[in-house]
C-alpha positions as CSV (number, residue, x, y, z in Angstrom):
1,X,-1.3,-7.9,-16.2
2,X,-4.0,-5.1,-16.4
3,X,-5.8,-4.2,-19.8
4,X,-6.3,-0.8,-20.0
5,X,-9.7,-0.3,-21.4
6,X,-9.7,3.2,-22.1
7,X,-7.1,2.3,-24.7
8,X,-9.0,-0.6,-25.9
9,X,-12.3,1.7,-26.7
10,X,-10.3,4.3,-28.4
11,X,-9.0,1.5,-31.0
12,X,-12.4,0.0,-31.5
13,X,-13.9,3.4,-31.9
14,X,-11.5,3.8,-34.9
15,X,-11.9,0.3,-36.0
16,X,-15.4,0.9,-36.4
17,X,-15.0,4.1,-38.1
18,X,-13.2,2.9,-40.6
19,X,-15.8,-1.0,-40.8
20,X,-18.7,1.1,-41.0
21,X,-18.3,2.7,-44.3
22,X,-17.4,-1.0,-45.6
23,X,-19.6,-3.4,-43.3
24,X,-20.3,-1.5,-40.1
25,X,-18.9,-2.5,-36.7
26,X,-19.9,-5.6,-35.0
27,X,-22.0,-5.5,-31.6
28,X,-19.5,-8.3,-30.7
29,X,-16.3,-5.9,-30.6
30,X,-18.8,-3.5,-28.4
31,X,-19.7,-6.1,-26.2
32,X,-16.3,-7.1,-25.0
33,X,-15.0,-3.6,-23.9
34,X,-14.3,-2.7,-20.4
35,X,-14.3,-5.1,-17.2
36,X,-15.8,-8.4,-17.6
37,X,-16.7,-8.7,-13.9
38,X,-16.9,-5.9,-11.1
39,X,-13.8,-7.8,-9.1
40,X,-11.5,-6.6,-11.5
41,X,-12.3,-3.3,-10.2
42,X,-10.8,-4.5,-7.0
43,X,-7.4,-5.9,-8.3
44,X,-5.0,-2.7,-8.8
45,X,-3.5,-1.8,-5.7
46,X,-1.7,1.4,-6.3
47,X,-2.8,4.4,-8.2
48,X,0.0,3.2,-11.2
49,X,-2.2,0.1,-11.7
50,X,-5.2,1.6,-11.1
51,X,-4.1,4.2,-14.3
52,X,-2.6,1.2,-16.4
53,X,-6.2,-0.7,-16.2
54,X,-8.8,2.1,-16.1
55,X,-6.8,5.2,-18.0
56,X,-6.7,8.7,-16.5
57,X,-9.0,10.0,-13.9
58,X,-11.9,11.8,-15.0
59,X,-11.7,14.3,-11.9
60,X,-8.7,14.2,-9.0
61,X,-9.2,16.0,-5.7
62,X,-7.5,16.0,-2.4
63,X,-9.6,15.7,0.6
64,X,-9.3,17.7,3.6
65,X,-7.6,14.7,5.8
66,X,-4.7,15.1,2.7
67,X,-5.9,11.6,0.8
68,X,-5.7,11.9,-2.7
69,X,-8.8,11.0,-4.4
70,X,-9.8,9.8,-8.3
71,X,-13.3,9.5,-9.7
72,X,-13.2,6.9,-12.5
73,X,-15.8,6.1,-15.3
74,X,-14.7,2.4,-16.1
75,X,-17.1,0.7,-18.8
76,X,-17.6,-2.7,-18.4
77,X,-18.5,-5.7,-21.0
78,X,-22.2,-6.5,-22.2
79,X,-24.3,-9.1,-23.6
80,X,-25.5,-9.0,-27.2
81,X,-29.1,-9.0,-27.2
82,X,-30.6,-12.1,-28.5
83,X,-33.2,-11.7,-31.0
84,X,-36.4,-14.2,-30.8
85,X,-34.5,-17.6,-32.0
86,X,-31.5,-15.9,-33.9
87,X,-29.4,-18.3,-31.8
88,X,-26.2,-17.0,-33.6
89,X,-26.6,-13.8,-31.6
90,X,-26.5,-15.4,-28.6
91,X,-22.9,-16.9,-29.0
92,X,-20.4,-15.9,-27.6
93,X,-18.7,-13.8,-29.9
94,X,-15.4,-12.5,-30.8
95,X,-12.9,-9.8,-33.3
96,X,-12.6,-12.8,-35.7
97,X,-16.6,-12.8,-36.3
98,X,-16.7,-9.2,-37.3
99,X,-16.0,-10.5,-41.0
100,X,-18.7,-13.3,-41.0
101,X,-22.0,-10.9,-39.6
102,X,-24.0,-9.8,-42.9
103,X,-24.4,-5.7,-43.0
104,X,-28.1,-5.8,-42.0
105,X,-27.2,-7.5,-39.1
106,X,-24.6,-5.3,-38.0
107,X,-26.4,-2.6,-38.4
108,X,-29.4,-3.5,-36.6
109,X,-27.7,-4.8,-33.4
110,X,-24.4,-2.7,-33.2
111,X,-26.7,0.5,-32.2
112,X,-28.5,-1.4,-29.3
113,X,-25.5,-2.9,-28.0
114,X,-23.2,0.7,-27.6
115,X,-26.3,2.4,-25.8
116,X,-26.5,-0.6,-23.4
117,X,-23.0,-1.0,-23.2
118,X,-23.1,3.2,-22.4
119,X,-25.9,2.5,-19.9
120,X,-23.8,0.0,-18.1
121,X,-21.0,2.5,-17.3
122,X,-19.8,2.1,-13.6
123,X,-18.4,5.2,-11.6
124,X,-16.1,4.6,-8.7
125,X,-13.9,6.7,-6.2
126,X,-10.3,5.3,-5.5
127,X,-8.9,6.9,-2.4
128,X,-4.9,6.3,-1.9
129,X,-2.5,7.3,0.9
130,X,0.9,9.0,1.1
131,X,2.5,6.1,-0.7
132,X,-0.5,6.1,-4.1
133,X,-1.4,2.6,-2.3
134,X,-5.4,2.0,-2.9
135,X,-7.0,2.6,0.7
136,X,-10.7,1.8,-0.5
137,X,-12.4,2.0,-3.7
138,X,-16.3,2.7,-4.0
139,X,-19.1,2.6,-6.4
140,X,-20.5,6.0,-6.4
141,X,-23.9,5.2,-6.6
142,X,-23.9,3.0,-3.7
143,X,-25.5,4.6,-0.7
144,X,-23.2,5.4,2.3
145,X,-24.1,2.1,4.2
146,X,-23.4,0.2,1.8
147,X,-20.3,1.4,1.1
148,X,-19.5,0.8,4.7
149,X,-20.2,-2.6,4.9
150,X,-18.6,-3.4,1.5
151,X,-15.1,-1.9,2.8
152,X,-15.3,-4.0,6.4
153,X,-17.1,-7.1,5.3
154,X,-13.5,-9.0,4.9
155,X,-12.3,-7.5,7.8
156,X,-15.4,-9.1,9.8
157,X,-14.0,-12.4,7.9
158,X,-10.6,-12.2,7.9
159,X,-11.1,-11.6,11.8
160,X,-13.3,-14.8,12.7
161,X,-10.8,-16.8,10.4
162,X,-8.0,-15.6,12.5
163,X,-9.7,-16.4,15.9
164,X,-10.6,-19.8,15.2
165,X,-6.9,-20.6,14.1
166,X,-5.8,-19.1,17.3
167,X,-3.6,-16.6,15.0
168,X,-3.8,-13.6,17.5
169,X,-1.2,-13.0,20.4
170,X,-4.5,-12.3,22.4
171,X,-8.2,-11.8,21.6
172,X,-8.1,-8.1,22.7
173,X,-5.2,-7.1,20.6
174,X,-7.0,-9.0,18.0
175,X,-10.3,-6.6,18.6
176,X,-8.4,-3.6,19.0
177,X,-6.8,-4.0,15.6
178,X,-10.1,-4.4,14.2
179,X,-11.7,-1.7,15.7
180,X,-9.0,0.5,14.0
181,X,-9.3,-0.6,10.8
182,X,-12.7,-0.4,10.9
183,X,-12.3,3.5,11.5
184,X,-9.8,3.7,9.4
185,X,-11.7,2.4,6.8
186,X,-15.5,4.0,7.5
187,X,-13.3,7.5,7.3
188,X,-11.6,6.2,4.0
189,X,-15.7,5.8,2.2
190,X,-16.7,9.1,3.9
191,X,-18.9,7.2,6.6
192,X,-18.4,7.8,10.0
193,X,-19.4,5.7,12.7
194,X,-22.2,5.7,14.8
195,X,-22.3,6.0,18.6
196,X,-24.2,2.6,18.8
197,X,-21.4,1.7,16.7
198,X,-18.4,3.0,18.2
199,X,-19.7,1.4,21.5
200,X,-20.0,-2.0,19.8
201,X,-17.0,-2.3,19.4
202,X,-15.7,-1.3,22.8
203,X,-17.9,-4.1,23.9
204,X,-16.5,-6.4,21.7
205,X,-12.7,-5.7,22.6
206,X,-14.0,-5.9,26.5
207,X,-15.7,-9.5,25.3
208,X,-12.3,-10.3,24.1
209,X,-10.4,-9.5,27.0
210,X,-13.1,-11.4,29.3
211,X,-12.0,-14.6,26.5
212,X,-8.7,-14.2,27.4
213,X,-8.3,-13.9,31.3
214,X,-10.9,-17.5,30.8
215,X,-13.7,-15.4,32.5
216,X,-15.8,-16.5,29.4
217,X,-15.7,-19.3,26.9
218,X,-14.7,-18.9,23.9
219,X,-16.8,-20.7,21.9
220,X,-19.8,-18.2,22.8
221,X,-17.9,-15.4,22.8
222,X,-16.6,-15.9,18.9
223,X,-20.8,-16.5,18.5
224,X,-21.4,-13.2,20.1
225,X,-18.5,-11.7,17.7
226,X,-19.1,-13.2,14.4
227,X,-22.6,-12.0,14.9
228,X,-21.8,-8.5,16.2
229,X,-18.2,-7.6,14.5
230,X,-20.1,-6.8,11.0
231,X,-21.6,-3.4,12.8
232,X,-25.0,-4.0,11.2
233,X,-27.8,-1.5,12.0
234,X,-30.0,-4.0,12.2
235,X,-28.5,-6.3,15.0
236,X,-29.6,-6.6,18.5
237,X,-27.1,-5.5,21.5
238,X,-24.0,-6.7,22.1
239,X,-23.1,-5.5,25.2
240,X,-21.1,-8.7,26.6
241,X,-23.1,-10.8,29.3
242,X,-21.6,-10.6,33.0
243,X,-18.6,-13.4,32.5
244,X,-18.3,-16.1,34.9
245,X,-16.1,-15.6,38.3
């Protein structure tokens, strides 16, 4: 089940509007709004979810391919700051010690801990097909390679796992998926391919089929894809080596 956040600020916001004039609002209830790990960005899978544990868009645009696309300002959770050897500060901290933090206190941390816990703000892009299923999700301050190799990193994975298992009807099918998911997903962050890239993996899918008519082993040739499959700018060529007649 997804907590919506948005939701959950809202009611501390007027929780602490009403504490403060009393005993102020604790940096604890601050502290534990939003996402308490970046995965959790990763969990919804259709744009429903994605609204039931984020709240509405901040901005919604269609791109020119026809994808639907949401821009999303998600907070996410903070730790209070310790204070020299206040070692009470430093525990973790919940809604039930609001009432047992003196006023001083309060006041004193409750101001650093909401401009931290606005400093921490993430902003990410969800892109979704026909359907509103999730195609990619980004962090918008990520530069374009990274987002790239974010998206097909578990596709590089999930495709080595699969080959070792002997889960694929044949290597080259195997590769050819691959390589058009891969495209599929470098259009979905807005980063196309490069030439060096787009004949990587033709080189790869021709390694594959070399694998399969037994014209190279196998065990070097998953080396030579585990190593190349990833697309990184770095690497060194892949062009497959002559196979053995």
């Amino acid at each position: 089940m997804h907590i919506n956040h948005t939701k959950r600020w809202r009611w501390v916001v007027a929780l602490c509007g009403t504490l403060l004039a009393t005993t102020g609002c604790a940096s604890s209830v601050i502290a534990t709004i939003g996402v308490a790990s970046v995965q959790e960005i990763y969990a919804p899978e259709t744009r429903a979810e994605v609204r039931a544990a984020f709240g509405e868009a901040d901005e919604t645009r269609t791109r020119p391919d026809g994808l639907m696309v949401e821009q999303r300002t998600i907070r996410q959770q903070v730790r209070v700051v310790c204070q020299e050897h206040d070692t009470y500060r430093c525990l973790a901290l919940d809604v039930g010690n609001l009432f047992t933090m003196g006023i001083v206190d309060v006041l004193a941390t409750a101001p650093t801990t909401l401009a931290r816990s606005e400093r921490a703000k993430l902003h990410y892009t969800f892109v979704y097909d026909a359907e509103d299923r999730v195609l990619c999700r980004y962090d918008d301050a990520a530069v374009p390679l990274k987002r790239f190799a974010l998206a097909i990193g578990p596709l590089a994975d999930a495709l080595s796992r699969r080959l070792k298992a002997d889960g694929c009807p044949s290597w080259a099918t195997c590769l050819t998926v691959y390589a058009e998911e891969v495209r599929r997903r470098a259009a979905c962050v807005e980063r196309p391919l490069f030439p060096e890239q787009e004949a990587t993996l033709r080189d790869l899918i021709a390694l594959a089929a070399f694998a399969d008519a037994g014209r190279f082993f196998k065990e070097v040739a998953l080396a030579r894809i585990d190593r190349c499959a990833p697309l990184k700018p770095e690497m060194s060529s892949c062009v497959p080596p002559a196979p053995a007649e």
